[in-house]
C-alpha positions as CSV (number, residue, x, y, z in Angstrom):
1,X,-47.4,-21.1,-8.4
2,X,-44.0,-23.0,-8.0
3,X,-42.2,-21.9,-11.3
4,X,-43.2,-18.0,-9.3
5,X,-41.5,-19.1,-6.1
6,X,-38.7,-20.5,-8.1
7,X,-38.4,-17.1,-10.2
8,X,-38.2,-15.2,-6.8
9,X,-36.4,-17.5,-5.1
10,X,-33.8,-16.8,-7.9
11,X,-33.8,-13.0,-8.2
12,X,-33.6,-12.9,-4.8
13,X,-30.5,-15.0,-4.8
14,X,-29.1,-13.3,-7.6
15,X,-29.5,-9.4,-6.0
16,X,-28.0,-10.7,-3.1
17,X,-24.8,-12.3,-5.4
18,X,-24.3,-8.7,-6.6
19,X,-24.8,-6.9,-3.4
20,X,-22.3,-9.2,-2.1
21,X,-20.0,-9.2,-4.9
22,X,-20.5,-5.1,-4.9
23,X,-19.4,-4.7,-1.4
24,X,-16.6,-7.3,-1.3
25,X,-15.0,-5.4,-4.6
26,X,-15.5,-2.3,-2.5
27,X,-13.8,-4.0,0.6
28,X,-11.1,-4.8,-1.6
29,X,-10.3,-2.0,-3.5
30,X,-10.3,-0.2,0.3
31,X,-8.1,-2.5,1.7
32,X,-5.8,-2.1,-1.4
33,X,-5.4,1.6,-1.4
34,X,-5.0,1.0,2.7
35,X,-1.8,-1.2,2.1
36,X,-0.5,1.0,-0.3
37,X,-0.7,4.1,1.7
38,X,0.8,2.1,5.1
39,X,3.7,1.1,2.4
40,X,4.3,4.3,1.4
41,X,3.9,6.1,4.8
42,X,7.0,3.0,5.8
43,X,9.1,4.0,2.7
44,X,8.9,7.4,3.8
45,X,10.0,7.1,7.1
46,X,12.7,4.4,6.0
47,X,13.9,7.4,3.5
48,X,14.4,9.9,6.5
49,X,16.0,7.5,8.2
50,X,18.2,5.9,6.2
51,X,18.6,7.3,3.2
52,X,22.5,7.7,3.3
53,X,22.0,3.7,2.5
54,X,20.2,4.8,-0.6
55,X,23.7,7.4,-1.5
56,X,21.3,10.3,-0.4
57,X,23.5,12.3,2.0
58,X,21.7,12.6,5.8
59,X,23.2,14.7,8.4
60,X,21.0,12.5,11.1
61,X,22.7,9.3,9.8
62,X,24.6,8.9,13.0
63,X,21.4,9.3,15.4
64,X,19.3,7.5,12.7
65,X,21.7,4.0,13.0
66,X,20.2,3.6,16.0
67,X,17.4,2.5,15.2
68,X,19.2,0.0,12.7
69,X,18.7,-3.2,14.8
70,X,15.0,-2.8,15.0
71,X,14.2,-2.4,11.6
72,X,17.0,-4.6,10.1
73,X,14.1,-7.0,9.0
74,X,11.9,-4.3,7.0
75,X,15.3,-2.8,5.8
76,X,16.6,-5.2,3.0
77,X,12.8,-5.6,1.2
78,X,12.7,-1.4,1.1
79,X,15.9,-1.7,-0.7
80,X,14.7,-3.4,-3.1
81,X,11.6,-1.7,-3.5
82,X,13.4,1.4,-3.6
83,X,16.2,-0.2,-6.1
84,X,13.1,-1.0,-8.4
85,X,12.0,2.7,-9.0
86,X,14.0,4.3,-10.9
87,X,13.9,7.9,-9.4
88,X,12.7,7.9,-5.7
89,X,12.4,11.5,-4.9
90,X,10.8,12.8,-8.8
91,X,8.2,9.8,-7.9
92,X,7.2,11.3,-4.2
93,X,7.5,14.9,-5.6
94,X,4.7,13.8,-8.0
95,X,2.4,12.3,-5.3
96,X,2.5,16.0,-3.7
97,X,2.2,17.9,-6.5
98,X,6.0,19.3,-6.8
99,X,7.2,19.6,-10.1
């Protein structure tokens, strides 16, 4: 009777590791494709705004340096981000279908 206890006791214990392990890969992957999506909903904005930093030519520039000294912090990591890709707008085009 005990090694039957034991042998439940341990498939119970091992369907609960994969339904844990199953729904913390989901979590993950979710929160993953979440923080990707906030990034590149903040790159977009940052590209409206200041994309005359970036050499891309913005009538709004003057209105847009306004907002300069609260997002001076997020502004020198999206240059680099952006100064990794190698072409910003063929990349977003792509996203949306645009070719």
């Amino acid at each position: 009777m005990g090694k039957i206890m034991d042998a439940l006791k341990n498939g119970l214990k091992f369907l609960a590791d994969v339904n844990r392990g199953f729904f913390e890969g989901a979590r993950e992957n979710s929160i993953r494709i979440v923080r990707k999506d906030a990034l590149d909903g903040n790159d977009y904005f940052m590209l409206l705004c200041f994309s005359d930093f970036l050499g891309i030519p913005s009538p709004a520039s003057y209105y847009t340096l306004e907002l300069l000294p609260y997002m001076a912090k997020e502004l020198e990591g999206w240059e680099m981000r952006m100064a990794d890709k190698k072409d910003i707008l063929s990349e977003q085009f792509e996203k949306f279908n645009f070719h």
